[in-house]
Structures are given as structure tokens and as C-alpha cells.
C-alpha positions in Angstrom: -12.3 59.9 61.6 -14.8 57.2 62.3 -13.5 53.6 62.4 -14.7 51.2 59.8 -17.5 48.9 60.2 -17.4 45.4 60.7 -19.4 45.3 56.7 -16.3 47.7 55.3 -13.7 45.3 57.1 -15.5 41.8 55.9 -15.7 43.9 52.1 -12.3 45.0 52.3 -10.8 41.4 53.5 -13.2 39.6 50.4 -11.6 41.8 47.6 -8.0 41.0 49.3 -8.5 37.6 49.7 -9.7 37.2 46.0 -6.8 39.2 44.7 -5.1 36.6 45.7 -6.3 34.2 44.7 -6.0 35.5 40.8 -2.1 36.3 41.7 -1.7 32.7 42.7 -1.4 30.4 39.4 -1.9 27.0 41.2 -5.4 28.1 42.7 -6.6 29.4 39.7 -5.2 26.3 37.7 -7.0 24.0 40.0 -9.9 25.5 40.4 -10.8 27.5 37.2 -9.4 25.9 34.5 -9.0 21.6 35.5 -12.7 21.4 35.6 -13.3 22.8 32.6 -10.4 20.4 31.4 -12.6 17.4 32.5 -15.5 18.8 30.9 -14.4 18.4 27.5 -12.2 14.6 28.7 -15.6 13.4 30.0 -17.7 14.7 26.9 -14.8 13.4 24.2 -14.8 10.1 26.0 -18.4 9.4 26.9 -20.0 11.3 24.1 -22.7 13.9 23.6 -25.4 12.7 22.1 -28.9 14.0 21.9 -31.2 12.4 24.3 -34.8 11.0 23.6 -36.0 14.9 25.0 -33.9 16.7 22.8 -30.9 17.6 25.5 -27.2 16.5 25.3 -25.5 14.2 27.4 -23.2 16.8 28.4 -26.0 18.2 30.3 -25.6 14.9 33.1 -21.7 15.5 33.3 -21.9 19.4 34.5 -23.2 18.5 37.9 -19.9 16.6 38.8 -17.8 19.1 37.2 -19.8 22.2 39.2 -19.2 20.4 42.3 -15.4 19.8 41.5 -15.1 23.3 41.2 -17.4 24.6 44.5 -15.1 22.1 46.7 -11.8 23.1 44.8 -12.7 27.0 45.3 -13.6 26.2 49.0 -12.6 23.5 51.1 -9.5 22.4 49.2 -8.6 26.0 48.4 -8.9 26.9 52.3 -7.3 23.7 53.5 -4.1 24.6 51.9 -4.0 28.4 52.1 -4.8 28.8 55.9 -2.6 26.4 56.8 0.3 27.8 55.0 -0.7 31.3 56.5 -0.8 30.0 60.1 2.5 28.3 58.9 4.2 31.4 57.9 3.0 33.4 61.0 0.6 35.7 58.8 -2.8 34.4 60.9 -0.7 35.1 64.6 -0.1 38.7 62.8 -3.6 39.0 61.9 -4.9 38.5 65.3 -2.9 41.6 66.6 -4.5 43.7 63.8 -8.1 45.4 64.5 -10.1 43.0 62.3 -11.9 40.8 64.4 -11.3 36.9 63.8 -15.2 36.1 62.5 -14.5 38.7 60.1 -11.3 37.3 58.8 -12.9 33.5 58.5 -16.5 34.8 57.1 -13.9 36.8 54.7 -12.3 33.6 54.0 -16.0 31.2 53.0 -17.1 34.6 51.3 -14.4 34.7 49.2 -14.9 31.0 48.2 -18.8 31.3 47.8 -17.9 34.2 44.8 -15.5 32.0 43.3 -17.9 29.7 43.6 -20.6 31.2 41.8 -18.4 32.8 39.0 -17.5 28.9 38.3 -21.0 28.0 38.0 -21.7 30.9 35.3 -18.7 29.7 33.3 -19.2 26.2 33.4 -23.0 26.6 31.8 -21.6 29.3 29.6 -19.2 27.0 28.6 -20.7 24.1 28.5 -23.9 25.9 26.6 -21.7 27.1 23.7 -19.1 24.1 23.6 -21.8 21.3 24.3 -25.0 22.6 23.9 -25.5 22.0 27.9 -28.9 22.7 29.0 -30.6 24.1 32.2 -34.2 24.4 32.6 -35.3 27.9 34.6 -37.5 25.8 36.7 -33.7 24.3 38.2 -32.3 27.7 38.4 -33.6 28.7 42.2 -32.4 24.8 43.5 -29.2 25.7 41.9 -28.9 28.6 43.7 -29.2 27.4 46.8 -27.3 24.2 46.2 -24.3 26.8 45.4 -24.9 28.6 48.1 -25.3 25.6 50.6 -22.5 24.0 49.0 -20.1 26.8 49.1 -20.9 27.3 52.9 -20.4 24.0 54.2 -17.3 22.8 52.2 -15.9 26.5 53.2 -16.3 25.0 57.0 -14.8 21.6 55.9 -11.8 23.4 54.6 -11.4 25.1 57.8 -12.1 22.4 59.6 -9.2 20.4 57.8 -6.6 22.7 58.6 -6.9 21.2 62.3 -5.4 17.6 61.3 -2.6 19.1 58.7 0.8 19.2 60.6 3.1 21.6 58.4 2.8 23.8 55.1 3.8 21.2 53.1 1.8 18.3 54.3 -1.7 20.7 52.9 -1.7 19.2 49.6 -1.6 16.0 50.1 -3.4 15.5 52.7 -6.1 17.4 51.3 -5.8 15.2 48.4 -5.3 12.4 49.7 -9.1 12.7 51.3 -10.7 14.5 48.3 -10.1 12.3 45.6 -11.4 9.1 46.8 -14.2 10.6 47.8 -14.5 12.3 44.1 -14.7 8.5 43.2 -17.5 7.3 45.1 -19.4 10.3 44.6 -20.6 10.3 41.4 -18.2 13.3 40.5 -16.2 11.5 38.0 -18.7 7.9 37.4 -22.0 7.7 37.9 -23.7 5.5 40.3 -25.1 2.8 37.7 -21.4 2.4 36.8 -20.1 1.6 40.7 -21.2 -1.1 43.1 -23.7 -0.6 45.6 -21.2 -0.6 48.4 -19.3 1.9 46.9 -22.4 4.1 47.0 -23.1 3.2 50.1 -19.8 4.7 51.0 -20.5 8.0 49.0 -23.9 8.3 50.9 -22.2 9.1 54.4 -20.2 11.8 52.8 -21.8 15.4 51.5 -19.5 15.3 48.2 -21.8 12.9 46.8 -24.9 14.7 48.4 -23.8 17.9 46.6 -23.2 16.3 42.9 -26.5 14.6 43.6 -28.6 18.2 44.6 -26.8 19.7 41.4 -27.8 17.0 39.4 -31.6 17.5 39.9 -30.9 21.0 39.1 -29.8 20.0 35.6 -31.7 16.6 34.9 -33.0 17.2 31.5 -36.3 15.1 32.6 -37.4 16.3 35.4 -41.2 18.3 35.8 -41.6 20.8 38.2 -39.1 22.6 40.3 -36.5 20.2 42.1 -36.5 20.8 45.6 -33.3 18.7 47.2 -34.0 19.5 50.3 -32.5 15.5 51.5 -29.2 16.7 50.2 -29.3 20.2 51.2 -30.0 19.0 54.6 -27.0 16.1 54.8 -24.7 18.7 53.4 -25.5 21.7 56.0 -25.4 18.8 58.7 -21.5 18.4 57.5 -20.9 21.9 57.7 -22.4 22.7 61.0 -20.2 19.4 62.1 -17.1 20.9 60.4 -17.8 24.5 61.9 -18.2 22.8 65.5 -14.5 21.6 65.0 -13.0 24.9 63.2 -14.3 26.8 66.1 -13.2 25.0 68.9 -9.8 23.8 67.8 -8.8 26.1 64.5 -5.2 27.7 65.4 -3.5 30.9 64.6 -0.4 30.3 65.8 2.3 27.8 63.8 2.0 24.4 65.2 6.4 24.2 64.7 
């Protein structure tokens, strides 16, 4: 019997890794359902009118929530859950298995870019039924590769994160304690006429804000021609080369205890 292929091993360890992720109620919570949550907060609260070209407001608050969910599914998500498998032992046992470690971490960013993409389809579902949300198919190919992009690089910040978190316990809020400030001053939850300069200053250096931002352009109900991001694209793939520098040179499989 032939051994399996590196493809049938990174398949095999995608469909595993996303079967758990539907067993575990906090991940899906977190990820699937609390965006949509702020969808319909943010359109109760700030309204959704129609604008002057005939689209809803709704349509300018999707880009946050999208990029909520693509760093929720994949940096956040991996922060927490490989550092409580290299807690538990699982990642030491997993090195003395036959699947070779890239396999195992593309497995890991794979698994984060489908989640990734489901939550974009059901975000403009929803928000197209619910809100009357509207995306022009000039912005679909940016959004693609925004998603894409996005899903990549925050997968490598996730990993990357899991080299400053001590223990099991400390993943949460640590990873919190980083992510939702930046949320903030990225234009995830307030826009940027609504925040001082300096605080958009701040959101500039970091590739949450970059992301909302290549999202928005996707969506922006006024805009002629295909958007083409490529400023954003380029400060978030900069992050996640940075982040996948770090990961590979100092991500641990063994326990740190």
C-alpha cells in the first residue's frame, strides 16, 4: 500500500481541523455568530438609510464586520487553539507522527482561510436579505483577494502570537488584550471621520486597519471601476511575511511548563 501524499495528508488534517472547530461552541460563537451580532447593533444604532445612489448604509458597516470575522477565524482562533495544544502535549505528539510539520501549520491557515470565506458568503447573504447590503460585481475579484490575503497573513499572526503566550490559560486574554484595541483604531467598530487623527495614525502601522480599509473599497457603494487595493494588500502581506519570520524561527511544539 502506497503511502499518502503530502495533498491527502494537508486534505485529511483541513477536514479534521475544521471538525473541530464546529464541535467547539466558543469558536464558533466567536467567530460565526458575534459578528453577525454586531451587524444588526451597528445597523439598529447607526441606521440604514438609503444613500443619495440608492444603497443602504448597512453596505459601509460589512467591511468591519468581514474583517472581525477573517481575524476571529484566523489569528485569534490559532492564537488560542495552538497554544492550548502545545499546552496539552498534543503538538509534541504530533511531531512523532508521519505528517510533516508544514503540513500540520499550512493545515492550520487552510482551515482558517475556509472559515474565512464561508463568513464572507454569510455575512453578504445576510446582510443582503436583513439589510439590503449591496456589492457591486466589479468589487467581487478585490474581495477575493483581500480574503484571501487577509486570511493568510492573520493565519501567520496567530501563529506568530503563540510565541509570547506563556500558559493555556493566558491565550485569551492575551490575544484579547491586543485585538481589541486595535479593533478600535481600525475603523472595525468607528470609522475614521469619527476618531482623531492620531488615533488613525496609530491604526495605519497595523494591518487590521489596512484589511477593513481593502474590504471597504470592495463594498463602497460609489466607487467606478474595479478597486484595486493593492497599498493595503501590500502592508498586510508585509505583516504576515513578518509574523511568518517569527512563527518559523521561534514557534514551539513542546509545552513551555
Amino acid at each position: 500500500m502506497t503511502a499518502p501524499t503530502s495533498a491527502a495528508r494537508l486534505r485529511h488534517q483541513v477536514g479534521f481541523d475544521l471538525l473541530i472547530f464546529r464541535r467547539n461552541p466558543a469558536a464558533t460563537f466567536f467567530t460565526v455568530v458575534l459578528p453577525l451580532i454586531f451587524l444588526v447593533i451597528f445597523t439598529s444604532i447607526f441606521g440604514n438609510e438609503t444613500m443619495s445612489n440608492g444603497a443602504k448604509a448597512a453596505t459601509l458597516y460589512v467591511p468591519g464586520i468581514l474583517a472581525l470575522a477573517i481575524i476571529s477565524a484566523t489569528a485569534v482562533n490559532l492564537a488560542i487553539t495552538m497554544t492550548a495544544r502545545r499546552e496539552r502535549g498534543v503538538l509534541k505528539r504530533v511531531r512523532g507522527t508521519p505528517i510533516p510539520p508544514w503540513v500540520f501549520v499550512a493545515a492550520q491557515a487552510t482551515a482558517g482561510f475556509a472559515i474565512s470565506a464561508v463568513m464572507t458568503v454569510v455575512i453578504i447573504v445576510v446582510g443582503r436579505i436583513l439589510f439590503g447590503v449591496s456589492l457591486q460585481a466589479a468589487g467581487v475579484p478585490a474581495l477575493l483577494i483581500s480574503v484571501l490575503v487577509g486570511a493568510a497573513s492573520f493565519a501567520m499572526i496567530g501563529l506568530a502570537l503563540t510565541t509570547i503566550i506563556p500558559s493555556e490559560d493566558a491565550a485569551p486574554a492575551i490575544t484579547n488584550a491586543i485585538m481589541l484595541p486595535l479593533y478600535f483604531v481600525s475603523d472595525v467598530f468607528i470609522t475614521g471621520e469619527q476618531v482623531p487623527d492620531w488615533v488613525q495614525t496609530v491604526g495605519n502601522l497595523f494591518p487590521i486597519r489596512h484589511l477593513t480599509h481593502a474590504l471597504q473599497e470592495s463594498f463602497d457603494p460609489f466607487a467606478e471601476g474595479m478597486p484595486l487595493p493593492w497599498n493595503h494588500w501590500l502592508v498586510i502581506a508585509a505583516w504576515g511575511a513578518a509574523a511568518g519570520v517569527v512563527a518559523l524561527t521561534r514557534f514551539r511544539w513542546t509545552p513551555r511548563r
